[in-house]
N, CA, C and O atoms as a GROMACS GRO file, in nm:
protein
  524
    1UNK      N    1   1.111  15.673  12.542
    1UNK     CA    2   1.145  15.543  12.591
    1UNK      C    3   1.252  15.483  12.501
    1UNK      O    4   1.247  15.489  12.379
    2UNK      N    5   1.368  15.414  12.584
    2UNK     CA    6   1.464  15.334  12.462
    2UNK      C    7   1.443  15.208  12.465
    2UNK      O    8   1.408  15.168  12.576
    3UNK      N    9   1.450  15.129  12.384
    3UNK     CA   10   1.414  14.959  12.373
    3UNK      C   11   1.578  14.953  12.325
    3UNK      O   12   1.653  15.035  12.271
    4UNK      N   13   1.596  14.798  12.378
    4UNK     CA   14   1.708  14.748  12.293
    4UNK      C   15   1.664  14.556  12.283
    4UNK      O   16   1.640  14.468  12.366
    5UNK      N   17   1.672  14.563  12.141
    5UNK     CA   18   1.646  14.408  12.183
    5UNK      C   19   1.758  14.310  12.066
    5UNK      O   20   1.776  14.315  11.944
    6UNK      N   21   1.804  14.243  12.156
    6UNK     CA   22   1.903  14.177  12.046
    6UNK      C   23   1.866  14.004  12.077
    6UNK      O   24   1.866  13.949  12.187
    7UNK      N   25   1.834  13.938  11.933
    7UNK     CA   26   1.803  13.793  11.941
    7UNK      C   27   1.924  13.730  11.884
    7UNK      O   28   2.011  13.793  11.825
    8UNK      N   29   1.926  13.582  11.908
    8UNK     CA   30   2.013  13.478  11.796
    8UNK      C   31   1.987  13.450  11.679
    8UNK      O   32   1.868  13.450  11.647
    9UNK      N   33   2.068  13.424  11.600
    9UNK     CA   34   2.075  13.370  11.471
    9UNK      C   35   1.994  13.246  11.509
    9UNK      O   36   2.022  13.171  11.603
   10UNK      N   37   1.862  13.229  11.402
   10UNK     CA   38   1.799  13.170  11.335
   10UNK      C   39   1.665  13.153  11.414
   10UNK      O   40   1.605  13.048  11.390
   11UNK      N   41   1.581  13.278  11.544
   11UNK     CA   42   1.507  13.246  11.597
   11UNK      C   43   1.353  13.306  11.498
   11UNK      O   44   1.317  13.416  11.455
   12UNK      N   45   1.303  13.186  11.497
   12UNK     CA   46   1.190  13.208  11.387
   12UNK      C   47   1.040  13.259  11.455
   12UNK      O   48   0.926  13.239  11.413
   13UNK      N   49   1.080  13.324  11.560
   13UNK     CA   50   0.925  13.363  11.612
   13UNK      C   51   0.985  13.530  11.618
   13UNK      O   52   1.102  13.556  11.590
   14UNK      N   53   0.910  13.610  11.650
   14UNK     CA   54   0.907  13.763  11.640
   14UNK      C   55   1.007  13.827  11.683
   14UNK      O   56   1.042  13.839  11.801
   15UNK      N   57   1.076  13.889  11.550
   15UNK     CA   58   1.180  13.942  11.589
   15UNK      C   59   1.218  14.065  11.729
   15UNK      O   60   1.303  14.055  11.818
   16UNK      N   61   1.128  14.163  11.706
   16UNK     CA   62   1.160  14.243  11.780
   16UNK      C   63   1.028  14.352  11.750
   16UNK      O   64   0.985  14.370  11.636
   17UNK      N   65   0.987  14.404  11.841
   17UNK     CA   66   0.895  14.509  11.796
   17UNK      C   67   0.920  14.636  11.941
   17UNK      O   68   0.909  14.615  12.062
   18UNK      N   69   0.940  14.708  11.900
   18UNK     CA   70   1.007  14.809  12.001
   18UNK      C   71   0.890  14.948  11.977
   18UNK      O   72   0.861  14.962  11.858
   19UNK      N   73   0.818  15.053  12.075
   19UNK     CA   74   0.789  15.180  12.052
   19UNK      C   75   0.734  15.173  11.929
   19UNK      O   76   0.809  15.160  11.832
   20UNK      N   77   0.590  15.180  11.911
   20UNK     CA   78   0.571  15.254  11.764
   20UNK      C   79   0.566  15.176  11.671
   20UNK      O   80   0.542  15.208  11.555
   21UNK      N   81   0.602  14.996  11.738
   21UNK     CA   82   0.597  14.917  11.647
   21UNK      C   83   0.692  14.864  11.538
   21UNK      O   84   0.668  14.771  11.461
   22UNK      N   85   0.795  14.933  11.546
   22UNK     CA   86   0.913  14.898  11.487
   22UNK      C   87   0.963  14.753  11.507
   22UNK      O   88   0.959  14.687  11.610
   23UNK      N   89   1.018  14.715  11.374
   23UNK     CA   90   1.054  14.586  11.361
   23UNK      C   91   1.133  14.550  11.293
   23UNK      O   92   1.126  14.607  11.184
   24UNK      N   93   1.237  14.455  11.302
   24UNK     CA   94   1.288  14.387  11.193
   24UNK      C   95   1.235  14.274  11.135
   24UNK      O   96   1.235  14.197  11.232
   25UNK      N   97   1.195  14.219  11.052
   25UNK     CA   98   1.151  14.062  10.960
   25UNK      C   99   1.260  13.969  10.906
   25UNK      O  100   1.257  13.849  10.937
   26UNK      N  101   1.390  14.038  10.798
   26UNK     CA  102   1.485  13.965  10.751
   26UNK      C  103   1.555  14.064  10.663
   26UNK      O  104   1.518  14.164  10.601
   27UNK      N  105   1.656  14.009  10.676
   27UNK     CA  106   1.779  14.120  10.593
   27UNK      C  107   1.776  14.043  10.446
   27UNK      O  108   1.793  13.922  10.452
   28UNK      N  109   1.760  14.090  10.337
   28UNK     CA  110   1.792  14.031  10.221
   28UNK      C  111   1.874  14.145  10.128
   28UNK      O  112   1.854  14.266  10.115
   29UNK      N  113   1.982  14.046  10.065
   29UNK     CA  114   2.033  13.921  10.067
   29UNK      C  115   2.058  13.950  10.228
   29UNK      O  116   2.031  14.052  10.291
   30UNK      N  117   2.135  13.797  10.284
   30UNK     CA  118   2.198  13.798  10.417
   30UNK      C  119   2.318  13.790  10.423
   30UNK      O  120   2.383  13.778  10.527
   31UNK      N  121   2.378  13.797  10.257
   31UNK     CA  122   2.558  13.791  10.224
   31UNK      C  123   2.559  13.906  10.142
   31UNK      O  124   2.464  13.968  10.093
   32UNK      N  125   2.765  13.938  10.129
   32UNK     CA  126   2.791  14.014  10.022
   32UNK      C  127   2.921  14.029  10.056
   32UNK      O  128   2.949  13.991  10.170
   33UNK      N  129   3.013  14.077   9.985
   33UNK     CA  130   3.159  14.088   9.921
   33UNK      C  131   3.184  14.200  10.081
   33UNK      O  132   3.117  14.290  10.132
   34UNK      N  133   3.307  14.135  10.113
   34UNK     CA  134   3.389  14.223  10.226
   34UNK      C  135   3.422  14.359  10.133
   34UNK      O  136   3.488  14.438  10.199
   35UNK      N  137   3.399  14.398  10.024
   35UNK     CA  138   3.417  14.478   9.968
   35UNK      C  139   3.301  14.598   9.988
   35UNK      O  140   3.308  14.716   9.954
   36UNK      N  141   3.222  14.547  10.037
   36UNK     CA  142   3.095  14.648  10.043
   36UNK      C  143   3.026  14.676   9.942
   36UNK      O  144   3.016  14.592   9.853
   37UNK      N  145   2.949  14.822   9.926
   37UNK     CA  146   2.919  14.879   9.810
   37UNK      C  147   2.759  14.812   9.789
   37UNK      O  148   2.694  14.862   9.697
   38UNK      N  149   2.711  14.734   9.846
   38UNK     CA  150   2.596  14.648   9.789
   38UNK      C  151   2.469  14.700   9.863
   38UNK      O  152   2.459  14.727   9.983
   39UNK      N  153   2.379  14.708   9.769
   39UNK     CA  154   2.276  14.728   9.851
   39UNK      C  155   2.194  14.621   9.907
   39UNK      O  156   2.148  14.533   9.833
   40UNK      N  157   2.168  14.625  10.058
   40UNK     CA  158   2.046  14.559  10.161
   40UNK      C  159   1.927  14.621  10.210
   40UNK      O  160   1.924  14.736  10.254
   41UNK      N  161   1.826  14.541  10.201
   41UNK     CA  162   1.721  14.554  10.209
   41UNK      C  163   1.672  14.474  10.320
   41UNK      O  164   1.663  14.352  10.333
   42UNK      N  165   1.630  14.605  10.424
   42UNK     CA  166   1.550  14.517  10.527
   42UNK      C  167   1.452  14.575  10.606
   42UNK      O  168   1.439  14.683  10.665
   43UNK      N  169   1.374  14.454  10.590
   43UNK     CA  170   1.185  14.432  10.585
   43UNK      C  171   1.179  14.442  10.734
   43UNK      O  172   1.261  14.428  10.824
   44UNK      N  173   1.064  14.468  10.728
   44UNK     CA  174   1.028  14.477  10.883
   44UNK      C  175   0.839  14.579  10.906
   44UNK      O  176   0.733  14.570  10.843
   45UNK      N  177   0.886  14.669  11.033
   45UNK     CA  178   0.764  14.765  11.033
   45UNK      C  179   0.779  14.831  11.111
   45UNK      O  180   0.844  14.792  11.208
   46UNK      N  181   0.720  14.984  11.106
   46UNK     CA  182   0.723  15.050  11.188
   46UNK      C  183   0.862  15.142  11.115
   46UNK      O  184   0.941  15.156  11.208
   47UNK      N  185   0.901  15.188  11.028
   47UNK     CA  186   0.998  15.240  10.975
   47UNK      C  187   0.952  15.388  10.933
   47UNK      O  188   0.968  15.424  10.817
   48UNK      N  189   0.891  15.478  11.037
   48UNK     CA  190   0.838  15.607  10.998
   48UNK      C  191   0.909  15.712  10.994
   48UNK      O  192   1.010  15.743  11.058
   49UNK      N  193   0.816  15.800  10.865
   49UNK     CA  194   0.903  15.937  10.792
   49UNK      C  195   0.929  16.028  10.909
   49UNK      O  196   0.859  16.037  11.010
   50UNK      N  197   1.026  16.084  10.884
   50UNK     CA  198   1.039  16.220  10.996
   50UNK      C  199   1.111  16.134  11.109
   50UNK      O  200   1.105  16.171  11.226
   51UNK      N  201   1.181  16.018  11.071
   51UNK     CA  202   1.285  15.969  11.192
   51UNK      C  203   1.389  15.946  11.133
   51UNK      O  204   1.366  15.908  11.019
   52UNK      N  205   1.516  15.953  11.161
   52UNK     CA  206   1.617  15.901  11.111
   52UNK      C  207   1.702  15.778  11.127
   52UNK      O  208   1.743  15.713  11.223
   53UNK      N  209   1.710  15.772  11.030
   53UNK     CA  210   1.786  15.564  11.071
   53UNK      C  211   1.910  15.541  11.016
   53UNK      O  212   1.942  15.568  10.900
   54UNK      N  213   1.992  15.479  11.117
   54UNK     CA  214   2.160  15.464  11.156
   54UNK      C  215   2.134  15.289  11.080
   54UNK      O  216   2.025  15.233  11.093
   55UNK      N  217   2.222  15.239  11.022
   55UNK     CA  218   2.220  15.077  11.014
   55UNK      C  219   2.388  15.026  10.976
   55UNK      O  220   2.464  15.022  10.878
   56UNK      N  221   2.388  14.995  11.103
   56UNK     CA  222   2.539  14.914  11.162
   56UNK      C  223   2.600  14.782  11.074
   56UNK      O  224   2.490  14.728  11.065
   57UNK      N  225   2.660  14.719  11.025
   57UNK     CA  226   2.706  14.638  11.005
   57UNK      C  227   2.860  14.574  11.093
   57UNK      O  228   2.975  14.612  11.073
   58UNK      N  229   2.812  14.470  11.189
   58UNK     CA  230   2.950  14.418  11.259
   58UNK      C  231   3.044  14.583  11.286
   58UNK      O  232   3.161  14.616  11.266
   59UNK      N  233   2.886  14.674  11.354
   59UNK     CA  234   2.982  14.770  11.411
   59UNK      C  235   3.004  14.897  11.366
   59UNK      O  236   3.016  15.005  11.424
   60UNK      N  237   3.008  14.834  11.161
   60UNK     CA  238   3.041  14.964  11.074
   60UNK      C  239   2.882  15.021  11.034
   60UNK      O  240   2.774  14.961  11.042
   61UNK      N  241   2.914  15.167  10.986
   61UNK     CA  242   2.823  15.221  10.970
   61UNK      C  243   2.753  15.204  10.798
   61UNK      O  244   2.819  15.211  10.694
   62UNK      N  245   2.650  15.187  10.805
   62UNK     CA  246   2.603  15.164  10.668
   62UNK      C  247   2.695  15.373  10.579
   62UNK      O  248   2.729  15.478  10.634
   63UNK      N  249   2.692  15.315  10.407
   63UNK     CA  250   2.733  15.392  10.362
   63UNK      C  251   2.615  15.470  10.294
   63UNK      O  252   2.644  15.561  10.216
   64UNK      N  253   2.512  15.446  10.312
   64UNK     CA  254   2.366  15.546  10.291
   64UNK      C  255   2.240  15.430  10.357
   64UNK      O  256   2.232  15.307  10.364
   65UNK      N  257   2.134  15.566  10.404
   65UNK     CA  258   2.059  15.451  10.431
   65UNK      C  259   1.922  15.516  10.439
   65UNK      O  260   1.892  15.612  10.511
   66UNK      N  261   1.810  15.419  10.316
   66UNK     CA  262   1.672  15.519  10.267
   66UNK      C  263   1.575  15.472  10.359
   66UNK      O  264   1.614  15.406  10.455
   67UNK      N  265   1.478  15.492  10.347
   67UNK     CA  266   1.345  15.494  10.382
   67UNK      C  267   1.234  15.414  10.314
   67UNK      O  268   1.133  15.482  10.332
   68UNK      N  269   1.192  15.277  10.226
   68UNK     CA  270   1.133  15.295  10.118
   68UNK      C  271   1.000  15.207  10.202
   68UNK      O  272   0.994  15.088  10.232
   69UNK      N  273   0.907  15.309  10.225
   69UNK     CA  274   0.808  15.332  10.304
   69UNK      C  275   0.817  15.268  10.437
   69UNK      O  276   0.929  15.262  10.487
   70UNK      N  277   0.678  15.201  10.529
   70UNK     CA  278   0.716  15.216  10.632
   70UNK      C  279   0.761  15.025  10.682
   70UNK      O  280   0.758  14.975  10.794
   71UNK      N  281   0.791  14.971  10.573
   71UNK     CA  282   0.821  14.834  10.598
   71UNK      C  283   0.928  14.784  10.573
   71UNK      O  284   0.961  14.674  10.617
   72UNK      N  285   1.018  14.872  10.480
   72UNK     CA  286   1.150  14.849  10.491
   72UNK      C  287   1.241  15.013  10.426
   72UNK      O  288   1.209  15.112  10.360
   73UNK      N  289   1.389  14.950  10.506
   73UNK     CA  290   1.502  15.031  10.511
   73UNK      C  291   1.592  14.913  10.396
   73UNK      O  292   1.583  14.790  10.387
   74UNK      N  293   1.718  15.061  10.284
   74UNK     CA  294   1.757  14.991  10.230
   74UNK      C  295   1.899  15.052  10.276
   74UNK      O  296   1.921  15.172  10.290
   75UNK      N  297   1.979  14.964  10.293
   75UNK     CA  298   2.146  15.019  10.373
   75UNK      C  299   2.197  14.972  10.235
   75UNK      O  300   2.132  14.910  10.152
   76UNK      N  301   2.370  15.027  10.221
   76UNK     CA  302   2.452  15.020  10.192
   76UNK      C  303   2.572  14.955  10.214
   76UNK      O  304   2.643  15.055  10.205
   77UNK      N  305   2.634  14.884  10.231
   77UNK     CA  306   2.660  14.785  10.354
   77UNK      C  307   2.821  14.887  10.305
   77UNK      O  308   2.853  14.945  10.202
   78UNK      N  309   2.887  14.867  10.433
   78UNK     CA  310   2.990  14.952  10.415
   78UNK      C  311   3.155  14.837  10.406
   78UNK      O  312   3.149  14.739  10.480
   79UNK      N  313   3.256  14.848  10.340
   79UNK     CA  314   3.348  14.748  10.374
   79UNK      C  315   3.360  14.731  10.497
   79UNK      O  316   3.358  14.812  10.589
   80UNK      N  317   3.386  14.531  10.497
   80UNK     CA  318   3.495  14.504  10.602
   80UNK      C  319   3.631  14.420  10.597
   80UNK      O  320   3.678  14.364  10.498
   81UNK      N  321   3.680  14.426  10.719
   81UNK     CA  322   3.809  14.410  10.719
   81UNK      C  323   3.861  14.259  10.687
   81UNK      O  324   3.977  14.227  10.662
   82UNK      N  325   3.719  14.154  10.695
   82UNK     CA  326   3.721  14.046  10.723
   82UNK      C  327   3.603  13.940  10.700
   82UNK      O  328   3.496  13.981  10.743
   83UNK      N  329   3.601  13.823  10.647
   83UNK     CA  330   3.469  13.762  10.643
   83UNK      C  331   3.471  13.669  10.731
   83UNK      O  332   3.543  13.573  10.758
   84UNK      N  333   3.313  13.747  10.798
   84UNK     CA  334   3.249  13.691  10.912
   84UNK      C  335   3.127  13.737  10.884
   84UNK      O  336   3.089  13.815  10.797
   85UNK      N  337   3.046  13.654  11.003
   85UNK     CA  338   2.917  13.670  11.031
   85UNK      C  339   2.873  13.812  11.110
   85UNK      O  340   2.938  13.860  11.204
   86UNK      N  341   2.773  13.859  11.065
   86UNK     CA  342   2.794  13.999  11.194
   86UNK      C  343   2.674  14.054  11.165
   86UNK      O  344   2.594  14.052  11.072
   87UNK      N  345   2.690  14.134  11.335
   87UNK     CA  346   2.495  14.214  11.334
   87UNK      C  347   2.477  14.301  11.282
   87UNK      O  348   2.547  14.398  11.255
   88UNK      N  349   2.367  14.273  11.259
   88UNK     CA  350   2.237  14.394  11.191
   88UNK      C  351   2.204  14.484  11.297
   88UNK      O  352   2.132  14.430  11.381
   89UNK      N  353   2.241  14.627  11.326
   89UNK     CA  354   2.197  14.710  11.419
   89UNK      C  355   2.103  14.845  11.299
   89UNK      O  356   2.134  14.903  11.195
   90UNK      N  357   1.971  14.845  11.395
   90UNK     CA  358   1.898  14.920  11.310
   90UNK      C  359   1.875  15.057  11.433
   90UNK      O  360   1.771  15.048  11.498
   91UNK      N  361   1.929  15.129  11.452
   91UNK     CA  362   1.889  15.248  11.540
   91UNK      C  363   1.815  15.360  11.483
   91UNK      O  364   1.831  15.399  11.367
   92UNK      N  365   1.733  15.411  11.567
   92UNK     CA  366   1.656  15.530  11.500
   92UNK      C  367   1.665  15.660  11.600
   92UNK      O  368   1.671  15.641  11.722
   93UNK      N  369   1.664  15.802  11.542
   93UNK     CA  370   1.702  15.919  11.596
   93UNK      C  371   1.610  15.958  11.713
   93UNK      O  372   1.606  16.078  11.743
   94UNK      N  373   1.522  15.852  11.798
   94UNK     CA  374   1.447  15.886  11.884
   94UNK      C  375   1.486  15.774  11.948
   94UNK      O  376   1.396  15.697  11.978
   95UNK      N  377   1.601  15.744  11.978
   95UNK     CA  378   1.644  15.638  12.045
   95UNK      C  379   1.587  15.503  12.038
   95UNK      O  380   1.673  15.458  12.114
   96UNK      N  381   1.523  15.412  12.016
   96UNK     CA  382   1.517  15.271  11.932
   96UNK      C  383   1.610  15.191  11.880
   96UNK      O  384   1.608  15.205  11.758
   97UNK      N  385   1.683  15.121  11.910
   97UNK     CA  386   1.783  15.034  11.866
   97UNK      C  387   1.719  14.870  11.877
   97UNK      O  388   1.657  14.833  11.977
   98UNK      N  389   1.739  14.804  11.791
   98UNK     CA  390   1.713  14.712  11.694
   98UNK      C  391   1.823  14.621  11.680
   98UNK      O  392   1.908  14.706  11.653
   99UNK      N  393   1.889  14.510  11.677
   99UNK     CA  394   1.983  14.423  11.664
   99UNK      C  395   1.927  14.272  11.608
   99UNK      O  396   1.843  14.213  11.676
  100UNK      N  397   1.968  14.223  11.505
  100UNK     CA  398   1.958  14.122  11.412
  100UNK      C  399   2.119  14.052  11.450
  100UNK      O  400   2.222  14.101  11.404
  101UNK      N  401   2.118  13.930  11.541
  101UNK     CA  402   2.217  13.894  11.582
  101UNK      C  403   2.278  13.822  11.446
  101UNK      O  404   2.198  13.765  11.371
  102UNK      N  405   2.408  13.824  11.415
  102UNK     CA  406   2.431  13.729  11.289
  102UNK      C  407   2.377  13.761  11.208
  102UNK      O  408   2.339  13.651  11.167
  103UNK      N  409   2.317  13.860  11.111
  103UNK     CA  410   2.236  13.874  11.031
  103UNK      C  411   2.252  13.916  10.924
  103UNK      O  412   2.164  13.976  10.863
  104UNK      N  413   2.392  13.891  10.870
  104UNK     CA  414   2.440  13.930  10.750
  104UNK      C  415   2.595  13.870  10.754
  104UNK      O  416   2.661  13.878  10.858
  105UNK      N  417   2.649  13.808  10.632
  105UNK     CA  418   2.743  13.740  10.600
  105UNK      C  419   2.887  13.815  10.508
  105UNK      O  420   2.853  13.835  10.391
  106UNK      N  421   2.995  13.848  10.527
  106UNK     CA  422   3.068  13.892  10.467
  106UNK      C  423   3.149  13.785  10.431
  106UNK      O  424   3.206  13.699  10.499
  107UNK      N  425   3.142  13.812  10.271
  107UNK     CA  426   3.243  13.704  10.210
  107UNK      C  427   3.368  13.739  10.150
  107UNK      O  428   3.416  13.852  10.151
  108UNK      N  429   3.411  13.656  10.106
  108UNK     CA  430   3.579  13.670   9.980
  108UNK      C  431   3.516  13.797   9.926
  108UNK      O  432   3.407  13.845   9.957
  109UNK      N  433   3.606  13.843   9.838
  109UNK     CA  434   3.575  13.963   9.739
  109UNK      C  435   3.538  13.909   9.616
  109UNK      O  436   3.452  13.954   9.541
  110UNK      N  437   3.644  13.755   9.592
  110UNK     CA  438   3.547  13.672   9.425
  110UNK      C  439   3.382  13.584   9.479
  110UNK      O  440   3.330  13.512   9.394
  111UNK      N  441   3.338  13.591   9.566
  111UNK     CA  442   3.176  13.536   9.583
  111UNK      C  443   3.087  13.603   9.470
  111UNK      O  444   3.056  13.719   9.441
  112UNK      N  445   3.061  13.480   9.422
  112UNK     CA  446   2.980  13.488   9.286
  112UNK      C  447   2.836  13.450   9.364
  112UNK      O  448   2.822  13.346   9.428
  113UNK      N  449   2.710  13.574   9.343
  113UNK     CA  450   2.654  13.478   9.359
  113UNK      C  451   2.551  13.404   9.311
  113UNK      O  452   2.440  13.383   9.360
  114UNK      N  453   2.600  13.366   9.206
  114UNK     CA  454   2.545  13.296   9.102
  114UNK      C  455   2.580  13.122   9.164
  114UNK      O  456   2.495  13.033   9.163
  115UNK      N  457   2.702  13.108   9.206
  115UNK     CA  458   2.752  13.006   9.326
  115UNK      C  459   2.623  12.944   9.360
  115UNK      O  460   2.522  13.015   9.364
  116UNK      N  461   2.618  12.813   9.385
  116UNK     CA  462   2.534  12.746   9.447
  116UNK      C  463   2.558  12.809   9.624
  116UNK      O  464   2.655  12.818   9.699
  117UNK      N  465   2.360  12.854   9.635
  117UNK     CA  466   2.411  12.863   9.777
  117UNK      C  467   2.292  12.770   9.856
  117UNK      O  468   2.171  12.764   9.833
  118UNK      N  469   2.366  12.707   9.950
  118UNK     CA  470   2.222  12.603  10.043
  118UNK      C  471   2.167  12.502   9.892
  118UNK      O  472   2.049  12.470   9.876
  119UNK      N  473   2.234  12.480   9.834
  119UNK     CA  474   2.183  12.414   9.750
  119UNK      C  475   2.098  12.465   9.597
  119UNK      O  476   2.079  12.405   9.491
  120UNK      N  477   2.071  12.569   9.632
  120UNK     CA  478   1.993  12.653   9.535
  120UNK      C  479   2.091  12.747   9.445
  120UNK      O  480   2.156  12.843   9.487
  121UNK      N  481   2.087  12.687   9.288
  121UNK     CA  482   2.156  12.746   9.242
  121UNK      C  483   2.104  12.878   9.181
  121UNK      O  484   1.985  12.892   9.153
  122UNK      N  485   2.232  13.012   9.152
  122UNK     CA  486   2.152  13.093   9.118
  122UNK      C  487   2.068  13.188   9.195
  122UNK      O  488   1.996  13.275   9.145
  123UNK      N  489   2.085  13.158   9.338
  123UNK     CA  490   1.964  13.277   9.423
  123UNK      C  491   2.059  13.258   9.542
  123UNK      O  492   2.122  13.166   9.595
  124UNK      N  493   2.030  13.430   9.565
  124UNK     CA  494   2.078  13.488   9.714
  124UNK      C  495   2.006  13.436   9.808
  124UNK      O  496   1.889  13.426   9.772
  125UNK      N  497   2.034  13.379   9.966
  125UNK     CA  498   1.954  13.325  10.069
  125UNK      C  499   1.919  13.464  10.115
  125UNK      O  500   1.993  13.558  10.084
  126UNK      N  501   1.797  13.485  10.197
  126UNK     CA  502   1.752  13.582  10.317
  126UNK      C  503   1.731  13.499  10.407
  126UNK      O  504   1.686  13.384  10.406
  127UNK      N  505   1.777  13.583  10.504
  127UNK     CA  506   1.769  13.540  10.631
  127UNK      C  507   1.632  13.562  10.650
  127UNK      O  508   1.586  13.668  10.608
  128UNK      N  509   1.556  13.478  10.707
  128UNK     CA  510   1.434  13.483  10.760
  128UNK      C  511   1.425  13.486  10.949
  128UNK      O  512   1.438  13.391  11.026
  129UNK      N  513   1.403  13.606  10.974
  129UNK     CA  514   1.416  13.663  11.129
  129UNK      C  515   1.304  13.646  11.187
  129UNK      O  516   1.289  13.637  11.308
  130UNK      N  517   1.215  13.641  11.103
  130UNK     CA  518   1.079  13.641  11.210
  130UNK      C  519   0.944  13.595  11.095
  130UNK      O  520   0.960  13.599  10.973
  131UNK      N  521   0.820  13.554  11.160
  131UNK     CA  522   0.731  13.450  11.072
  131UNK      C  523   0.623  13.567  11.044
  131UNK      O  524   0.523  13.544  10.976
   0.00000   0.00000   0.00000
């Protein structure tokens, strides 16, 4: 069976649960340098061994992407061309696709983020996708 489920930025009731239980929860951080290179971490469930997992950024393909048990995947976020907002696509090798609309932020290449962000100085925001 293939699921595809893609929500909006900032809907706080259940993200997505597709086949087997698969899920996304929240991408953390939900920013990082148009430069790439950074590692993301994202929570969820249903992330089982012996499948393989694709994770998209605004399109691009993550530049590695682990397994670290069955509640979250950690991507690589790969450069982009441009800072914008853009989706989280989580696909898996038994067809399952996953979409986190908006769900990760590409910034300048100098984003410190030590920078006040949302007010909080000193700490990366996560997106919070689901309760």
């Amino acid at each position: 069976m293939r699921a595809v489920l893609v929500l909006p930025l900032g809907l706080a009731t259940l993200l997505g649960a597709c086949g087997d239980g698969l899920q996304i929860g929240s991408v953390e951080p939900d920013r990082g340098s148009v430069a790439g290179d950074e590692e993301i971490r994202i929570h969820g469930g249903g992330f089982r061994e012996g499948v393989l997992y694709t994770v998209r950024f605004g399109g691009k393909r993550a530049t590695s992407v682990t397994r670290d048990g069955n509640s979250v995947l950690v991507a690589t976020t790969p450069q982009s061309d441009k800072t914008a907002q853009v989706d989280v696509t989580v696909e898996t090798s038994d067809g399952h696709r996953l979409v986190a609309k908006k769900g990760f932020t590409y910034l300048a290449p100098d984003w410190n983020p030590l920078d006040t962000l949302g007010g909080r100085t000193g700490r990366r925001r996560t997106k919070r996708l689901s309760q």
